[in-house]
PQR file with spaces between the fields and no chain letter, atoms N, CA, C, O and H, PARSE charges and radii, in Angstrom:
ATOM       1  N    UNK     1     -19.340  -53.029  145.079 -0.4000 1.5000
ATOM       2  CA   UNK     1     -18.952  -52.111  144.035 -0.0000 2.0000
ATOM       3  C    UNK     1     -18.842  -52.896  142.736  0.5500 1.7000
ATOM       4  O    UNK     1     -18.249  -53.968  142.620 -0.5500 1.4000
ATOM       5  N    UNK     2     -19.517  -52.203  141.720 -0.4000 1.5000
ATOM       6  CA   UNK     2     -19.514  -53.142  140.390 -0.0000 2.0000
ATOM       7  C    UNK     2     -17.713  -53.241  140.191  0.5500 1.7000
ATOM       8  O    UNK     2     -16.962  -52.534  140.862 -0.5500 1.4000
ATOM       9  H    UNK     2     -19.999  -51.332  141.814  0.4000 1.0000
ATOM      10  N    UNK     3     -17.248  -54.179  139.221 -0.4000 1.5000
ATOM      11  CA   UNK     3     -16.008  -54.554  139.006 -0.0000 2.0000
ATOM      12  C    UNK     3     -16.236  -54.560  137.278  0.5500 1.7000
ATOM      13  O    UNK     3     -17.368  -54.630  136.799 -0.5500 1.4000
ATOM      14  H    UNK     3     -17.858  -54.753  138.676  0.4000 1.0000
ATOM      15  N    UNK     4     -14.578  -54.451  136.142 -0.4000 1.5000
ATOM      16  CA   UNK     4     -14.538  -54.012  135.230 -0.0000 2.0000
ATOM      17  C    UNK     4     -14.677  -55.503  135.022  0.5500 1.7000
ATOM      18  O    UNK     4     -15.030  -56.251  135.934 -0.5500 1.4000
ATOM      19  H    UNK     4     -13.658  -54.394  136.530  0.4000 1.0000
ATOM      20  N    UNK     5     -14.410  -55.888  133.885 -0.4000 1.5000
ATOM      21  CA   UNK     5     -14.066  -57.839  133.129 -0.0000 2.0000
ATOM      22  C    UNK     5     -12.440  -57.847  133.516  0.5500 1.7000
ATOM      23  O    UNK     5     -11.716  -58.608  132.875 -0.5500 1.4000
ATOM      24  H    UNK     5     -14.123  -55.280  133.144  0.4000 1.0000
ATOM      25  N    UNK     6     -11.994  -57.194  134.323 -0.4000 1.5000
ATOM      26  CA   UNK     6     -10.643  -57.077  134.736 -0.0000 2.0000
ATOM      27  C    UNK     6      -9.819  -56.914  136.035  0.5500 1.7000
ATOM      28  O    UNK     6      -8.686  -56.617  136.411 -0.5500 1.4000
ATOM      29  H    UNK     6     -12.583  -56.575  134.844  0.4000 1.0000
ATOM      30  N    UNK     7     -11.636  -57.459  136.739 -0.4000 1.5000
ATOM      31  CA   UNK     7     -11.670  -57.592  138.118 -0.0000 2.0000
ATOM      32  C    UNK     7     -11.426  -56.432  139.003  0.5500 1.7000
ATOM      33  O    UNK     7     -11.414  -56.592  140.223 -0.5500 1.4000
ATOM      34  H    UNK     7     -12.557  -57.700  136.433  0.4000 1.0000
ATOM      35  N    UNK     8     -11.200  -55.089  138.377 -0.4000 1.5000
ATOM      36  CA   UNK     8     -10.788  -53.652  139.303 -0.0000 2.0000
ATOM      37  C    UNK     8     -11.708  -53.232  139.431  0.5500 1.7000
ATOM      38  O    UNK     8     -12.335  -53.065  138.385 -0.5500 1.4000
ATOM      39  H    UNK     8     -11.210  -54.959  137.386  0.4000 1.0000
ATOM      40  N    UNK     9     -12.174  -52.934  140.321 -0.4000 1.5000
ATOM      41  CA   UNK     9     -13.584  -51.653  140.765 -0.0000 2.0000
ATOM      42  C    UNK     9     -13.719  -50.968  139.842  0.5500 1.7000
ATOM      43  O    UNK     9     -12.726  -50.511  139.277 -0.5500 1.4000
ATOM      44  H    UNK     9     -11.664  -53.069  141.170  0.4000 1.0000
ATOM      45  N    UNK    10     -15.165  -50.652  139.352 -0.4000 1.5000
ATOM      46  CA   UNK    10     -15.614  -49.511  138.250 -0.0000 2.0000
ATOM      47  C    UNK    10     -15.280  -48.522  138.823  0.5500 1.7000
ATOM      48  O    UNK    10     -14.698  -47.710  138.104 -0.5500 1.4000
ATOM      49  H    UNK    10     -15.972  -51.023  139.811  0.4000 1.0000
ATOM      50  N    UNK    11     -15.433  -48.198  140.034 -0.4000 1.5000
ATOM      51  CA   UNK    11     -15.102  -46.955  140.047 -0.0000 2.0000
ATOM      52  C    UNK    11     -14.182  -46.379  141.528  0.5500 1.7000
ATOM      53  O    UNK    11     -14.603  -46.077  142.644 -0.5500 1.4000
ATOM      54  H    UNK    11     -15.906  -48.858  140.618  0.4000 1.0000
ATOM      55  N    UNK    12     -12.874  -46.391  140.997 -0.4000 1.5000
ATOM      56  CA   UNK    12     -11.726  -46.126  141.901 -0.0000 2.0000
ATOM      57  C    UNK    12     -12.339  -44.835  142.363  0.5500 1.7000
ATOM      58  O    UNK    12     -12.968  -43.982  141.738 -0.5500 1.4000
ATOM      59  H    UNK    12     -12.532  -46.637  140.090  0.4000 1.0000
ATOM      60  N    UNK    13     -11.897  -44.942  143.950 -0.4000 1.5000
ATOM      61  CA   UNK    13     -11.566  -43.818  144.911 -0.0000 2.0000
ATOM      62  C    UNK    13     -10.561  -42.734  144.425  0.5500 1.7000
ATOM      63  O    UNK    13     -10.432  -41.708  145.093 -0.5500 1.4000
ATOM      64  H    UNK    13     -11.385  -45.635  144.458  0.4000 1.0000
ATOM      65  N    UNK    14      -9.737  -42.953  143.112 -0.4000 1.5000
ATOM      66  CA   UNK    14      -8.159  -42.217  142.628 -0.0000 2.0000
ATOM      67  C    UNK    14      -9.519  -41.204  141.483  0.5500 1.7000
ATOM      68  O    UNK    14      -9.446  -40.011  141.191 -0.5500 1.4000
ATOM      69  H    UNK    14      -9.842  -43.786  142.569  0.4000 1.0000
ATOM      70  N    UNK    15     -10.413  -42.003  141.146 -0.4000 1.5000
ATOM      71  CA   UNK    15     -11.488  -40.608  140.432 -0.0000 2.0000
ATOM      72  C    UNK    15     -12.789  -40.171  140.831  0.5500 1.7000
ATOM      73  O    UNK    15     -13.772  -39.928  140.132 -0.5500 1.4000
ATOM      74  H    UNK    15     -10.473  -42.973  141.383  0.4000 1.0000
ATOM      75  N    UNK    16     -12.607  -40.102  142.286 -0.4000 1.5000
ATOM      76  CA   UNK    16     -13.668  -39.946  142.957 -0.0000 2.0000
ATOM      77  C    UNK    16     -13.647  -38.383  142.596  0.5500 1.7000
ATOM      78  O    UNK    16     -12.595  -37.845  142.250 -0.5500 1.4000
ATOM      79  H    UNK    16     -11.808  -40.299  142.854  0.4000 1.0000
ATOM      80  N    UNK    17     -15.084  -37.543  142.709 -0.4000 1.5000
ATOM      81  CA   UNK    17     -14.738  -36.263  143.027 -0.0000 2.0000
ATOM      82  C    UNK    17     -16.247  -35.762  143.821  0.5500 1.7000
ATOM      83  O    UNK    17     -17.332  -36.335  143.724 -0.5500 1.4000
ATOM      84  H    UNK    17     -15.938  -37.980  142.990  0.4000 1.0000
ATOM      85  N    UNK    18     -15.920  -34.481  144.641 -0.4000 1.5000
ATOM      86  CA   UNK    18     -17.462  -34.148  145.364 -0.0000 2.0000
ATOM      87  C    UNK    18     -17.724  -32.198  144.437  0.5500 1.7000
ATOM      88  O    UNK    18     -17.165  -31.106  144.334 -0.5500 1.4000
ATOM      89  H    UNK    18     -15.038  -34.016  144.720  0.4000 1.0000
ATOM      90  N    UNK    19     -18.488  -32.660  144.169 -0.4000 1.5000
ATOM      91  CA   UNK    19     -19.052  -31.237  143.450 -0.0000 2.0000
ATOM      92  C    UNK    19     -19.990  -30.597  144.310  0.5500 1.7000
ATOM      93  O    UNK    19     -20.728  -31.395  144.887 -0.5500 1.4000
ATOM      94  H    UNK    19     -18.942  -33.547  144.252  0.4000 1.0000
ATOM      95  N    UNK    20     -20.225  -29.128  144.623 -0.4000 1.5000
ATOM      96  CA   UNK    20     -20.871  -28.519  145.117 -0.0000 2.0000
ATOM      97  C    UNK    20     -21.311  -27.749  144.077  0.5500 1.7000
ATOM      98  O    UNK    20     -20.532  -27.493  143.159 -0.5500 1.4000
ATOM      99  H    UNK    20     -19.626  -28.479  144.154  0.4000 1.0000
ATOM     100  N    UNK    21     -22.580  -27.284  144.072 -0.4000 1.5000
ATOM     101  CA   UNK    21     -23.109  -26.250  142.808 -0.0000 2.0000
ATOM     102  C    UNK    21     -23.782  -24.810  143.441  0.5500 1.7000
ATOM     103  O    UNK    21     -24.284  -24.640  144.552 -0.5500 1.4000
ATOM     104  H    UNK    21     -23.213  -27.492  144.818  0.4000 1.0000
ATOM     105  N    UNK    22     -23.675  -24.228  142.769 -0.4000 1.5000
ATOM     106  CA   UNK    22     -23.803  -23.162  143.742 -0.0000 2.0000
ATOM     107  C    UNK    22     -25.530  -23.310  143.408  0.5500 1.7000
ATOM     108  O    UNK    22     -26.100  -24.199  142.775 -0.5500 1.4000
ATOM     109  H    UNK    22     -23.267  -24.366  141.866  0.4000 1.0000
ATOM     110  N    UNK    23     -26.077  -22.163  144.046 -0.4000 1.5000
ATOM     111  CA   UNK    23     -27.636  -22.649  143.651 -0.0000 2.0000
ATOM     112  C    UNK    23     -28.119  -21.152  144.425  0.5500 1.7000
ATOM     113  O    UNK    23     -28.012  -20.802  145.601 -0.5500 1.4000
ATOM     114  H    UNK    23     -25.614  -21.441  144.560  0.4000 1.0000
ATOM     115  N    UNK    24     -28.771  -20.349  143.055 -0.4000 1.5000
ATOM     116  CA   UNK    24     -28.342  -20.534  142.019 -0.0000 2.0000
ATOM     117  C    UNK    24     -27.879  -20.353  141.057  0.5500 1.7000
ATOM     118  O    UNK    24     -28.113  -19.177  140.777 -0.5500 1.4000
ATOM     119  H    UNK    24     -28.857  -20.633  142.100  0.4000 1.0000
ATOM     120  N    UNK    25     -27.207  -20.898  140.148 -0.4000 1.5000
ATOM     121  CA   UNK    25     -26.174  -20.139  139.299 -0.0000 2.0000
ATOM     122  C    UNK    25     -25.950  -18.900  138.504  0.5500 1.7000
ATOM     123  O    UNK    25     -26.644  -18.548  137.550 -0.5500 1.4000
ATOM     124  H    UNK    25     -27.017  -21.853  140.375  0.4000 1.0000
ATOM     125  N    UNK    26     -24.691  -18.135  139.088 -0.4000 1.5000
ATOM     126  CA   UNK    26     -24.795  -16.823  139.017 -0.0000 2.0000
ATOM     127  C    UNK    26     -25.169  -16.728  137.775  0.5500 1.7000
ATOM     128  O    UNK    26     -25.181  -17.816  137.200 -0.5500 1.4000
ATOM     129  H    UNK    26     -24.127  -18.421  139.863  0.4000 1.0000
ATOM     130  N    UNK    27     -25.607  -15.462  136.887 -0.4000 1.5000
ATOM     131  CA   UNK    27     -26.180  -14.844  136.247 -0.0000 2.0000
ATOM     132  C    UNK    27     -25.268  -15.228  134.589  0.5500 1.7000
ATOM     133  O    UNK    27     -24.118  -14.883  134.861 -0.5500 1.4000
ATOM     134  H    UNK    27     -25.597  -14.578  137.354  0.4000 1.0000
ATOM     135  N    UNK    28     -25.259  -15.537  133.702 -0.4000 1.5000
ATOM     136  CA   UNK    28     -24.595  -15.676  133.066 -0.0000 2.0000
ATOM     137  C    UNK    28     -23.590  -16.875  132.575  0.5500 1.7000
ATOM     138  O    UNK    28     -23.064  -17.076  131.481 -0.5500 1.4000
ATOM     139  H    UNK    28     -26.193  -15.817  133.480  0.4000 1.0000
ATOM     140  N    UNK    29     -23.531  -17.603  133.831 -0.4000 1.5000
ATOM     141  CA   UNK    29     -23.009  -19.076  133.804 -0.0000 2.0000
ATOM     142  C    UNK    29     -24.195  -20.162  133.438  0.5500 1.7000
ATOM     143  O    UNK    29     -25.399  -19.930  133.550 -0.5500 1.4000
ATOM     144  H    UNK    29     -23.959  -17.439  134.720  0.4000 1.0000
ATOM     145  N    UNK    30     -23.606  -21.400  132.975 -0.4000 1.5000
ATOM     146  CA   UNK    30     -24.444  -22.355  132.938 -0.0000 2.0000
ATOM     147  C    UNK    30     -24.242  -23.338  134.017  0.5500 1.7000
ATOM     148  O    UNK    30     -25.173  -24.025  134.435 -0.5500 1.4000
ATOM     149  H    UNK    30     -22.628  -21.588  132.884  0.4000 1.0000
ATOM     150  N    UNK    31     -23.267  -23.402  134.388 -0.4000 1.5000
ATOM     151  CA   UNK    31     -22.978  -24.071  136.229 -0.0000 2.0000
ATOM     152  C    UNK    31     -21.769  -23.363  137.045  0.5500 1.7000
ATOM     153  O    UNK    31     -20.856  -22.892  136.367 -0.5500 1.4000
ATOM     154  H    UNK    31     -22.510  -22.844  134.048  0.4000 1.0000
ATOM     155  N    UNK    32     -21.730  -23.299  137.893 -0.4000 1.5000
ATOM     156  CA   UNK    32     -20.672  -22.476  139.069 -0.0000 2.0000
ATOM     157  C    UNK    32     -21.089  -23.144  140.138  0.5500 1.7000
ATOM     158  O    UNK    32     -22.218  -23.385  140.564 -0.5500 1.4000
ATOM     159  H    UNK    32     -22.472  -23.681  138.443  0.4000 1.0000
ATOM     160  N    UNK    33     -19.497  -23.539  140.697 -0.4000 1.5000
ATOM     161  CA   UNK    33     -19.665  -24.218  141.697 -0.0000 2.0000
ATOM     162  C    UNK    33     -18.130  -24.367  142.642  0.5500 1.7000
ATOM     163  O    UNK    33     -17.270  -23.493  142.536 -0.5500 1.4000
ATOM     164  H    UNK    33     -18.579  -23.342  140.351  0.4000 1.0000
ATOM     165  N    UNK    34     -17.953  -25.493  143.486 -0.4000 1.5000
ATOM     166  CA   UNK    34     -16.675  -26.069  143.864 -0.0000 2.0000
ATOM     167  C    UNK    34     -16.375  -27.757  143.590  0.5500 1.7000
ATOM     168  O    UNK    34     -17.232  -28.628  143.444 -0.5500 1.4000
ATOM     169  H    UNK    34     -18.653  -26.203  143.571  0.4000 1.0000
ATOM     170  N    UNK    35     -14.920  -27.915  143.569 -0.4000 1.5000
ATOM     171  CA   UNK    35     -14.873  -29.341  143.117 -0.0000 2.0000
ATOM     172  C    UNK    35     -14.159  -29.733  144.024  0.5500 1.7000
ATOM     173  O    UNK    35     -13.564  -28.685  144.275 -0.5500 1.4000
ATOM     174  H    UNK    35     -14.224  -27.207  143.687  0.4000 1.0000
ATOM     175  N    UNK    36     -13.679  -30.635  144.871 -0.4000 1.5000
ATOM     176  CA   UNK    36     -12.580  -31.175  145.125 -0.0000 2.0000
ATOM     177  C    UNK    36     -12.087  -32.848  144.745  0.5500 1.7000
ATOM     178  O    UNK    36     -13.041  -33.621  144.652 -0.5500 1.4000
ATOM     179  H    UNK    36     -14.163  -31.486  144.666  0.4000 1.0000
ATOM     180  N    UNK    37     -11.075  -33.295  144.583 -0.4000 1.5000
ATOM     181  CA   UNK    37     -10.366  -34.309  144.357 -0.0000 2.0000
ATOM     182  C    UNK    37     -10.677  -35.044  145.742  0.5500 1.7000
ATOM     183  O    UNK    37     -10.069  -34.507  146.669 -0.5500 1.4000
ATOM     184  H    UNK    37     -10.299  -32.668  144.659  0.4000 1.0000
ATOM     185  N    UNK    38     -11.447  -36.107  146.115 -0.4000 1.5000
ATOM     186  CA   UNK    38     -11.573  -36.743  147.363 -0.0000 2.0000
ATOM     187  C    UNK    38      -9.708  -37.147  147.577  0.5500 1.7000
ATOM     188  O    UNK    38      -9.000  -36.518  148.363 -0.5500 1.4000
ATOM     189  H    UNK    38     -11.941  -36.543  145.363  0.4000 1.0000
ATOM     190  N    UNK    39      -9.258  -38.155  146.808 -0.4000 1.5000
ATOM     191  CA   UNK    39      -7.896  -38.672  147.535 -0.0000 2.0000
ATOM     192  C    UNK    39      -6.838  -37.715  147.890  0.5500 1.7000
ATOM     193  O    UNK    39      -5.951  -37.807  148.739 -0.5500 1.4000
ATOM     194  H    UNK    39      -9.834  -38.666  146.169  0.4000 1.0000
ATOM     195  N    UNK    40      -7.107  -36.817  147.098 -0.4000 1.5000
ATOM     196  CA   UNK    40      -5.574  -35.853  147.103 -0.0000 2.0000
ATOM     197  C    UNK    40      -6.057  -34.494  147.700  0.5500 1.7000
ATOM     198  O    UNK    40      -5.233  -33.665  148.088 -0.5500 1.4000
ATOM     199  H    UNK    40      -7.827  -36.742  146.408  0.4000 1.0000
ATOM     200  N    UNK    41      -7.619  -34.239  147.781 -0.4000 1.5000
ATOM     201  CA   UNK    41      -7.829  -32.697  148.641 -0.0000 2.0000
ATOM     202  C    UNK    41      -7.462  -31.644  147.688  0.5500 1.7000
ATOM     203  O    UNK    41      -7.441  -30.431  147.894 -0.5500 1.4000
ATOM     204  H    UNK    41      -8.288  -34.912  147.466  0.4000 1.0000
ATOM     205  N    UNK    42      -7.225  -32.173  146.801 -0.4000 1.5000
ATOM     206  CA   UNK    42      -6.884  -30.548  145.837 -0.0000 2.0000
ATOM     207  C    UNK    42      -8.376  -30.118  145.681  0.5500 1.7000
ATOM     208  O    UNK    42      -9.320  -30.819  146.045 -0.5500 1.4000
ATOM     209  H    UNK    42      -7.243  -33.159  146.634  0.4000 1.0000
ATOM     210  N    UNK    43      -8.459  -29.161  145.228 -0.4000 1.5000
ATOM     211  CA   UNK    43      -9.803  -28.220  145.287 -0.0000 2.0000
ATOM     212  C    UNK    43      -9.875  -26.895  144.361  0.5500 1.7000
ATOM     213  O    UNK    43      -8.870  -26.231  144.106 -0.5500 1.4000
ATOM     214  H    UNK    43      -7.691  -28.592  144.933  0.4000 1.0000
ATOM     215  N    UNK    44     -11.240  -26.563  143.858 -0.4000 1.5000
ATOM     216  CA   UNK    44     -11.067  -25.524  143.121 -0.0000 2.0000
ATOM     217  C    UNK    44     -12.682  -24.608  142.680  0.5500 1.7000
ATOM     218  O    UNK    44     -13.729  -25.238  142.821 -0.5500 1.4000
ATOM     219  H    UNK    44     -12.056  -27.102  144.065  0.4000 1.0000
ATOM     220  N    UNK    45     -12.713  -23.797  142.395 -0.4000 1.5000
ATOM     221  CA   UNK    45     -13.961  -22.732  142.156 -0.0000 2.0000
ATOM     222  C    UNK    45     -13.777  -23.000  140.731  0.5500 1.7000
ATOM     223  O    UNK    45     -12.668  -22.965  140.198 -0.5500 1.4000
ATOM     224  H    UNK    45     -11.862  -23.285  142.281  0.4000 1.0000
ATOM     225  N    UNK    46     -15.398  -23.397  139.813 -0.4000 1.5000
ATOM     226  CA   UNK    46     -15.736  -23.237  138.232 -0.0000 2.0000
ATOM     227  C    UNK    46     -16.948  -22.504  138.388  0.5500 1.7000
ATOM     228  O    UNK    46     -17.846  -22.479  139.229 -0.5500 1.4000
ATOM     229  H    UNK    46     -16.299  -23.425  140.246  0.4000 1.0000
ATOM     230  N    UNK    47     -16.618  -21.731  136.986 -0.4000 1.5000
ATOM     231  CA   UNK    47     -17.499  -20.862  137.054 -0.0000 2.0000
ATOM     232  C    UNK    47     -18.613  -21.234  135.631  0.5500 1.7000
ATOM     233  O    UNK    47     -19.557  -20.528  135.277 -0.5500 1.4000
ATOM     234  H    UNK    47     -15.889  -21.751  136.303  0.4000 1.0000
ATOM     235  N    UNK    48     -18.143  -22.600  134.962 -0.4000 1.5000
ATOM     236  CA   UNK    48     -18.723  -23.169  133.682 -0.0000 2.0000
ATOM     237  C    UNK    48     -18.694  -24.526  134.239  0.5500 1.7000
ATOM     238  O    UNK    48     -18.248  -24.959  135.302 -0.5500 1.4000
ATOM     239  H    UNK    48     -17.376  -23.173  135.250  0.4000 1.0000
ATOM     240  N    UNK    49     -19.507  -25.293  132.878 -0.4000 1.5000
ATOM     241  CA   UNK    49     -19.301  -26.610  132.321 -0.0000 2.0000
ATOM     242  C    UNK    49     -17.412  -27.262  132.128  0.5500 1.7000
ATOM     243  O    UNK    49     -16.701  -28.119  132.654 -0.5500 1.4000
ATOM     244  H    UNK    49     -19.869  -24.941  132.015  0.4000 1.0000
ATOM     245  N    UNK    50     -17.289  -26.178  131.012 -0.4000 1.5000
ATOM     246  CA   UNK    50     -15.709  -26.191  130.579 -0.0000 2.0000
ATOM     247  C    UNK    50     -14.958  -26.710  131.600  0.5500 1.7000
ATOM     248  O    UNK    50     -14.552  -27.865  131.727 -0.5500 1.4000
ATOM     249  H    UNK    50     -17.866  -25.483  130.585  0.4000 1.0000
ATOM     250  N    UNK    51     -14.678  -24.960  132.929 -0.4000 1.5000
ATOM     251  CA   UNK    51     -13.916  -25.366  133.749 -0.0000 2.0000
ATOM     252  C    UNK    51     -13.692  -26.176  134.893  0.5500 1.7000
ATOM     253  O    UNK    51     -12.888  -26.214  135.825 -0.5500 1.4000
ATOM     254  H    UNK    51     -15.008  -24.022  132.826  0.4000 1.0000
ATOM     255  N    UNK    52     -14.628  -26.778  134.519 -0.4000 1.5000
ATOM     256  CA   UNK    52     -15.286  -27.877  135.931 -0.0000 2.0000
ATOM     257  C    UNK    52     -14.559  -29.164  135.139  0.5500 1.7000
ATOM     258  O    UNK    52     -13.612  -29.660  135.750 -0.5500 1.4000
ATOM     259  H    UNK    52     -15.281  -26.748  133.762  0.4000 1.0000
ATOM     260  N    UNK    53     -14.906  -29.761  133.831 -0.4000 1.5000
ATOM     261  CA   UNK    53     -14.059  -30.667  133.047 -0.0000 2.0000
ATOM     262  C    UNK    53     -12.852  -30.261  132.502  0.5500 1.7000
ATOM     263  O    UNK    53     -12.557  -30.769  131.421 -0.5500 1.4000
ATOM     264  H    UNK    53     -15.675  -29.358  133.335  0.4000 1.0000
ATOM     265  N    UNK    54     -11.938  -29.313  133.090 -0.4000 1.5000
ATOM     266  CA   UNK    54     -10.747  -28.916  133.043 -0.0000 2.0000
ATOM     267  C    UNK    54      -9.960  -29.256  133.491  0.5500 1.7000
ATOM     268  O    UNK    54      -8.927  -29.840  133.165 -0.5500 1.4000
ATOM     269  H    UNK    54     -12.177  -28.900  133.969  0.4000 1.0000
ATOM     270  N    UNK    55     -10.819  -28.558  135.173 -0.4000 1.5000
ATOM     271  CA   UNK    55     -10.088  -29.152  136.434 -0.0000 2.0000
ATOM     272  C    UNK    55      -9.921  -31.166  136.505  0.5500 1.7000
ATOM     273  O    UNK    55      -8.940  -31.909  136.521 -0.5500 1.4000
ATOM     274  H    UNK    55     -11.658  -28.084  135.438  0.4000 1.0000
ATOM     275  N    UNK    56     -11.317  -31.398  136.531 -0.4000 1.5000
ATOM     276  CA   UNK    56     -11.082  -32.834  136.321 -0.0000 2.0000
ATOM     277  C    UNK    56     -10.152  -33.245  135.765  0.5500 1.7000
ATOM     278  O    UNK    56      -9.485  -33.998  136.475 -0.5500 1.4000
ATOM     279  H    UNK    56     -12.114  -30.794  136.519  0.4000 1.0000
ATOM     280  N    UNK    57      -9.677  -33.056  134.520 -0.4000 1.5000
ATOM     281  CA   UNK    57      -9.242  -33.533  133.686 -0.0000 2.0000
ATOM     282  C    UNK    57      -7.762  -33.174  134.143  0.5500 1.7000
ATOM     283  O    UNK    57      -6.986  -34.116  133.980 -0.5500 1.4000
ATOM     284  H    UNK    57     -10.218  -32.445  133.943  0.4000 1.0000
ATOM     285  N    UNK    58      -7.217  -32.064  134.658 -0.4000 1.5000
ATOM     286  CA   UNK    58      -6.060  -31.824  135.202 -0.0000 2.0000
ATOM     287  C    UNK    58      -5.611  -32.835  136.227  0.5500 1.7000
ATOM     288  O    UNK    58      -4.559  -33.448  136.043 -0.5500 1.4000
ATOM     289  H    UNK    58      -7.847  -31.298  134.790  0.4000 1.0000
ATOM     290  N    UNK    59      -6.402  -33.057  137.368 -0.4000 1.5000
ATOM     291  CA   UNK    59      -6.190  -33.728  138.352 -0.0000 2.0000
ATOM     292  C    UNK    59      -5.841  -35.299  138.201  0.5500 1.7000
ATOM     293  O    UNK    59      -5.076  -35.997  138.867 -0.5500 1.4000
ATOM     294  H    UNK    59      -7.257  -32.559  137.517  0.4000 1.0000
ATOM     295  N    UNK    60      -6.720  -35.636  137.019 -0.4000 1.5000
ATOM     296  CA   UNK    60      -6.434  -36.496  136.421 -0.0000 2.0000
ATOM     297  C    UNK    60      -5.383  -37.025  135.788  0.5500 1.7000
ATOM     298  O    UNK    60      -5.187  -38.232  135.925 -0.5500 1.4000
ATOM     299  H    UNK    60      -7.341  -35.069  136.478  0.4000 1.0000
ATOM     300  N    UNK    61      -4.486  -36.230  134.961 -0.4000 1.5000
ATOM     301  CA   UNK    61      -3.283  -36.435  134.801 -0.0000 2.0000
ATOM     302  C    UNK    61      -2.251  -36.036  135.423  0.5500 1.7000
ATOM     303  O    UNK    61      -1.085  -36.248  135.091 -0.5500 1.4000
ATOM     304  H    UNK    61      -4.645  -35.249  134.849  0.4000 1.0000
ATOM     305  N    UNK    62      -2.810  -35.161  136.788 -0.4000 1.5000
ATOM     306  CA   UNK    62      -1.822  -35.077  137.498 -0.0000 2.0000
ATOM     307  C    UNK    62      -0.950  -33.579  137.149  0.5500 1.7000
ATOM     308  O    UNK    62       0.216  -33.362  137.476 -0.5500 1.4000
ATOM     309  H    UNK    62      -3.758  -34.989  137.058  0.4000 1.0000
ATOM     310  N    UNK    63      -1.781  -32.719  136.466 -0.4000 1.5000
ATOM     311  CA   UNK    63      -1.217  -31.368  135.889 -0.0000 2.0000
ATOM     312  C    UNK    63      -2.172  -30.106  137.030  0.5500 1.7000
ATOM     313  O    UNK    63      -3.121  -30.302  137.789 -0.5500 1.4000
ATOM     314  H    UNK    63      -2.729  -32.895  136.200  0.4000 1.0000
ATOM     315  N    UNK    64      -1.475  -28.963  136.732 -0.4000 1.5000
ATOM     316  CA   UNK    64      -1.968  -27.721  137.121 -0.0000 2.0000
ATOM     317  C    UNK    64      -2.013  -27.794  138.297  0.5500 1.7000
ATOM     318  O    UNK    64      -2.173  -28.911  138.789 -0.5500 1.4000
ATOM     319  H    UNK    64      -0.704  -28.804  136.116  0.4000 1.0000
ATOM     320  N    UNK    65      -1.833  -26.133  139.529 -0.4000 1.5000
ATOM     321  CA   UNK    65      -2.128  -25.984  140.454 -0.0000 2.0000
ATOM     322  C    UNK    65      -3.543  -25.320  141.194  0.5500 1.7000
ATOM     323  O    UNK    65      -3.995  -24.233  140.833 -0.5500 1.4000
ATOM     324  H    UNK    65      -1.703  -25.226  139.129  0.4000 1.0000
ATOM     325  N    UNK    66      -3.914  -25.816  141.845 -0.4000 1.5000
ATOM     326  CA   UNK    66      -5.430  -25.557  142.494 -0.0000 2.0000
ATOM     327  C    UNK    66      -5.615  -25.409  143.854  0.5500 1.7000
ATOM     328  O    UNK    66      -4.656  -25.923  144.430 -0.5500 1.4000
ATOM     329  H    UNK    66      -3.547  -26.699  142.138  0.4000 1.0000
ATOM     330  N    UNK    67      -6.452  -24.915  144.668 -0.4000 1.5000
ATOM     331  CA   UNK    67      -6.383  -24.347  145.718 -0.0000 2.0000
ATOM     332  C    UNK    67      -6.402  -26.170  146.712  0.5500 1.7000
ATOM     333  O    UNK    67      -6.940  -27.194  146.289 -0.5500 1.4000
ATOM     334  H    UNK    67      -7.231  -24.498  144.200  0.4000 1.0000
ATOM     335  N    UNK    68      -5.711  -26.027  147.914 -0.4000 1.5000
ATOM     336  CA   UNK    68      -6.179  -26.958  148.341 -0.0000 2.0000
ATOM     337  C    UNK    68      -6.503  -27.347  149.713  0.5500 1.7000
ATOM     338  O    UNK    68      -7.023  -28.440  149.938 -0.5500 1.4000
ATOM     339  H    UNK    68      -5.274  -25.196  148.257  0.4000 1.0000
């Protein structure tokens, strides 16, 4: 696994995520899909771009509730 100049893995398992896309995307969206958080199993349905980097971004700081 590549490492930062700070010797930590580029890329932690704590921002792992698995995206499913739906295929193909309903009528009106530009992506729809499912996300889940690999470490923590939280999980969730986007129906955009937006809410797909929402959710991320929630999980990420550790905010909002999501299906899990």
């Amino acid at each position: 696994m590549p490492e930062n100049p700070s010797g930590t893995p580029a890329y932690p398992a704590a921002r792992a995520f698995v995206v499913q896309l739906a295929d193909p995307a309903p009528a009106g969206t530009d992506l729809a899909g499912r996300v889940e958080h690999v470490v923590s199993g939280r999980s969730g349905h986007f129906g955009s771009t937006a809410e797909l980097v929402r959710f991320v971004d929630e999980v990420l700081r550790g905010e909002g509730n999501h299906e899990a």
